[in-house]
C-alpha positions in Angstrom: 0.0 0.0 0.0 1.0 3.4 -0.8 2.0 5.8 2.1 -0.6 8.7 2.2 2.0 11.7 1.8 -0.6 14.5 2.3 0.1 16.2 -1.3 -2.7 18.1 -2.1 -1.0 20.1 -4.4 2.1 20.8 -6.6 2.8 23.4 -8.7 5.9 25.7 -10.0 6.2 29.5 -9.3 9.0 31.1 -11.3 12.0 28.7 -11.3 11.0 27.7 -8.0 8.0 24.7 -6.5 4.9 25.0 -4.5 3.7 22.1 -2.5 0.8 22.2 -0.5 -0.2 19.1 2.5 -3.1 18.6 4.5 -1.8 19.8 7.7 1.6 20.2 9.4 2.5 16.9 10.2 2.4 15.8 6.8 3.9 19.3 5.7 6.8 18.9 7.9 7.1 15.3 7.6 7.4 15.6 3.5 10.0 18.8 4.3 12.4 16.5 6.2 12.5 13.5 3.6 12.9 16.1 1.3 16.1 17.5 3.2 17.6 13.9 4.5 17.5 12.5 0.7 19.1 15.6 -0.5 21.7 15.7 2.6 22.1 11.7 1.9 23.0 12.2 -1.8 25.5 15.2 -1.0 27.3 13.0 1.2 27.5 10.5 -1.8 28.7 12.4 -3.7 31.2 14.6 -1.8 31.3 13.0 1.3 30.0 16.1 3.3 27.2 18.8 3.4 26.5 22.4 4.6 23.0 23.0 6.3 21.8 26.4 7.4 18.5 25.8 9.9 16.2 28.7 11.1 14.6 28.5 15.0 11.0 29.4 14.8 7.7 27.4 16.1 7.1 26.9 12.5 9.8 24.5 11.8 8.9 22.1 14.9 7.1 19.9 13.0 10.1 19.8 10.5 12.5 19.2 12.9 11.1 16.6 14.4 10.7 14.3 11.6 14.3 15.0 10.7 15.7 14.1 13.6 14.2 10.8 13.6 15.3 10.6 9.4 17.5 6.9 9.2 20.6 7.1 6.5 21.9 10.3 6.9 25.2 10.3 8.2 25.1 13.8 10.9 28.5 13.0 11.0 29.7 14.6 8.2 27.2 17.5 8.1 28.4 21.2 9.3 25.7 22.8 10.5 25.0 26.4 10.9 21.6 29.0 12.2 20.0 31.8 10.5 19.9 34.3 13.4 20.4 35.4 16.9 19.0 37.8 18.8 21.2 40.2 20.3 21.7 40.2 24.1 20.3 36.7 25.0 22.6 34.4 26.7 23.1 31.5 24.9 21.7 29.1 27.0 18.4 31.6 27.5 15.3 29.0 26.2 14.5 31.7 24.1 18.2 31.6 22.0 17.5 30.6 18.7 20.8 28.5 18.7 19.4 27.0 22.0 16.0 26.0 20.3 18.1 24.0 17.8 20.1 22.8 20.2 17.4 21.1 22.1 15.3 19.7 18.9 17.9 18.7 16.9 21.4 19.4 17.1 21.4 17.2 20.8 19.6 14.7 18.7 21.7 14.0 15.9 25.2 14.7 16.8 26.2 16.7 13.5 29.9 16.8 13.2 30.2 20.4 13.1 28.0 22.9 14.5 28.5 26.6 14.3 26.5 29.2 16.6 26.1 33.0 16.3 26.4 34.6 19.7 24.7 37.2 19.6 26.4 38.3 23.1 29.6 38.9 21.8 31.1 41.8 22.8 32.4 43.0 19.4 29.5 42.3 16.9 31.1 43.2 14.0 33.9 40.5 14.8 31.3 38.0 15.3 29.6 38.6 12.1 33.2 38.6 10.3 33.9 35.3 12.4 30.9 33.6 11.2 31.1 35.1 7.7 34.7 33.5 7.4 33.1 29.6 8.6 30.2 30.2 5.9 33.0 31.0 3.1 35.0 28.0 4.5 32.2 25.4 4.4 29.7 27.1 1.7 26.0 26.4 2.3 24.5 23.3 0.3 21.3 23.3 1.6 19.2 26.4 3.5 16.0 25.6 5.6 14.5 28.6 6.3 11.2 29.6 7.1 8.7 32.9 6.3 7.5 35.9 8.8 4.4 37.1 8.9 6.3 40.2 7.1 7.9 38.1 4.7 10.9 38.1 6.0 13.6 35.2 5.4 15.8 34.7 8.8 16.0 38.4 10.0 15.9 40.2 6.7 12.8 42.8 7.6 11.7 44.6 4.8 13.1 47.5 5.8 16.6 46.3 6.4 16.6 43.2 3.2 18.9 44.0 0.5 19.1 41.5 -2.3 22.7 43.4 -3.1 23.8 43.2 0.3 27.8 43.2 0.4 27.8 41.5 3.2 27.0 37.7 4.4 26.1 38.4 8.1 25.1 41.9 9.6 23.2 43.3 13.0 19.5 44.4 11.8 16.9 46.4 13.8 13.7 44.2 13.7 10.4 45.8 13.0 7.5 46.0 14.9 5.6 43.2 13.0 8.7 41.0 13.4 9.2 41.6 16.9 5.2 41.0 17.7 5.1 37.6 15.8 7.6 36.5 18.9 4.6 37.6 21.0 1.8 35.6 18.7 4.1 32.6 18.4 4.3 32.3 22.1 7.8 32.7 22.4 7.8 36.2 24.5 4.7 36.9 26.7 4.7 40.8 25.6 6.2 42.5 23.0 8.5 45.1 25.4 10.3 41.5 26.1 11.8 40.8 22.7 15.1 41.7 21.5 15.3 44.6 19.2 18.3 43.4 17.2 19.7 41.0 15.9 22.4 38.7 13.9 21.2 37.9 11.1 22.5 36.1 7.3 21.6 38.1 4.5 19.6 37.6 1.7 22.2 36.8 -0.7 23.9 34.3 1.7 20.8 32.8 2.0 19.7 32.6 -1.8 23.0 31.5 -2.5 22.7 28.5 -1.3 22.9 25.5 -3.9 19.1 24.4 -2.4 16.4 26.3 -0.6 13.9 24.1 1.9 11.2 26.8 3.0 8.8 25.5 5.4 5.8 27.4 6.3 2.8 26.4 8.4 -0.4 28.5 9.9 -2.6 31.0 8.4 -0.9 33.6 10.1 1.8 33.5 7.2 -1.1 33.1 4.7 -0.7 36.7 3.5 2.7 36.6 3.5 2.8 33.3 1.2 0.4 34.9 -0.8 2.7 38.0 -1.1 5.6 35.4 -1.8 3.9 33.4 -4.4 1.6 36.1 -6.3 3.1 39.6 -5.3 6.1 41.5 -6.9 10.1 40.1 -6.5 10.9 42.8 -3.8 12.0 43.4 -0.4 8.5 44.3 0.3 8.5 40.8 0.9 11.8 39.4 1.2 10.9 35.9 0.4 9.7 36.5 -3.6 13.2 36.5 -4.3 12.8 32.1 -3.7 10.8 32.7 -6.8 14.1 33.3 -9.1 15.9 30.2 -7.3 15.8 27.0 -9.3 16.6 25.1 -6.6 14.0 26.0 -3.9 10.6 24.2 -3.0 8.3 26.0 -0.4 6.4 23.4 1.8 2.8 24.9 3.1 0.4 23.4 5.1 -3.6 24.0 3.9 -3.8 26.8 6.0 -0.6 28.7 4.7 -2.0 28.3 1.7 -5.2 29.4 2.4 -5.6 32.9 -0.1 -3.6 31.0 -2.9 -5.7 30.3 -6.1 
């Protein structure tokens, strides 16, 4: 018997592909096969792979799948994080690095991992620092997700540049940004989240040889609509997945929700 995959829907935006699941399970379950074959056929053929991951409730689902993925060797993966807010410890339960700590890097054992620290007393040497380790390892694979601004990691409209000279840089994050902490349940008020952050830029991100974006919940319904259907801007940062032939964006029913 055929395993039910949940695939409602497949269909090709720009260069890039749409896939739509009945519900998050399925969605994030489909993500993470997607991911471990590509990560298992890297290793094949190189003996090694780059992964970028991004810390949000969204990717939960993802995460978890992968972690319990047989065949890929964690081994021989380097693994790096999107973003970081500024001023957390690391060990805070609200550090992005400490959320992938906990669901997956703990889990797996990847050979490598790299963390921004976004408590580092010189932030512009800890953005060159983790610049140099991107060059160093490259990025084969980037799992990001999608704010309910659009953004992709912590490239905010206002601060996304699809020209941006460099590969990591300290961002102010927007009001919309900074509330969807607050609606995800991360922060229980918006005066508690971080105002900055470390984030990778957009072309770090797009340059990477394959794009996983995940994206559950219709709160990122308008957001996926402005991804899919709206103008390649940094009015929403994520249109730019649209020109990558490498990318696949993974939505759940509800994500998809106000596409046609």
């Amino acid at each position: 018997m055929c395993e039910d995959t949940g695939l409602i829907r497949r269909f090709k935006v720009g260069k890039a592909t749409v896939q739509i699941y009945r519900g998050r399970q399925k969605m994030g379950k489909a993500a993470a096969e997607a991911v471990g074959r590509k990560a298992i056929e890297l290793i094949a053929e190189k003996g090694k792979a780059s992964i970028v991951f991004a810390s949000a409730p969204s990717q939960e689902e993802f995460l978890a799948a992968l972690a319990k993925m047989d065949g890929i060797e964690w081994q021989r993966i380097t693994a790096f994080h999107l973003d970081e807010y500024l001023g957390l410890p690391s060990d805070a339960p609200r550090a992005f690095g400490k959320f992938l700590k906990d669901r997956l890097f703990d889990r797996v054992k990847p050979g490598r991992v790299y963390y921004l620290y976004g408590t580092a007393k010189n932030l512009e040497e800890e953005a060159q620092r983790y610049t140099e380790l991107l060059e160093k390892n490259g990025l084969d694979i980037a799992c990001v997700g999608i704010g309910e601004n659009g953004h992709l990691a912590f490239n905010d409209p206002h601060v996304a540049d699809f020209d941006d000279p460099l590969r990591v840089k300290v961002v102010e994050l927007d009001e919309v940004c900074r509330q969807q902490q607050v609606n995800d349940g991360c922060f229980s008020s918006i005066d508690r989240v971080p105002k900055r952050a470390l984030t990778l830029t957009m072309p770090t991100i797009f340059g990477a040889d394959y794009i996983f974006c995940i994206v559950p919940a219709k709160s990122k319904a308008e957001a996926v609509r402005k991804t899919v259907y709206g103008p390649i801007s940094t009015g929403c940062p994520a249109s730019i997945i649209r020109r990558h032939e490498n990318a696949i964006l993974f939505l759940d029913t509800n994500s998809a929700a106000l596409l046609k």
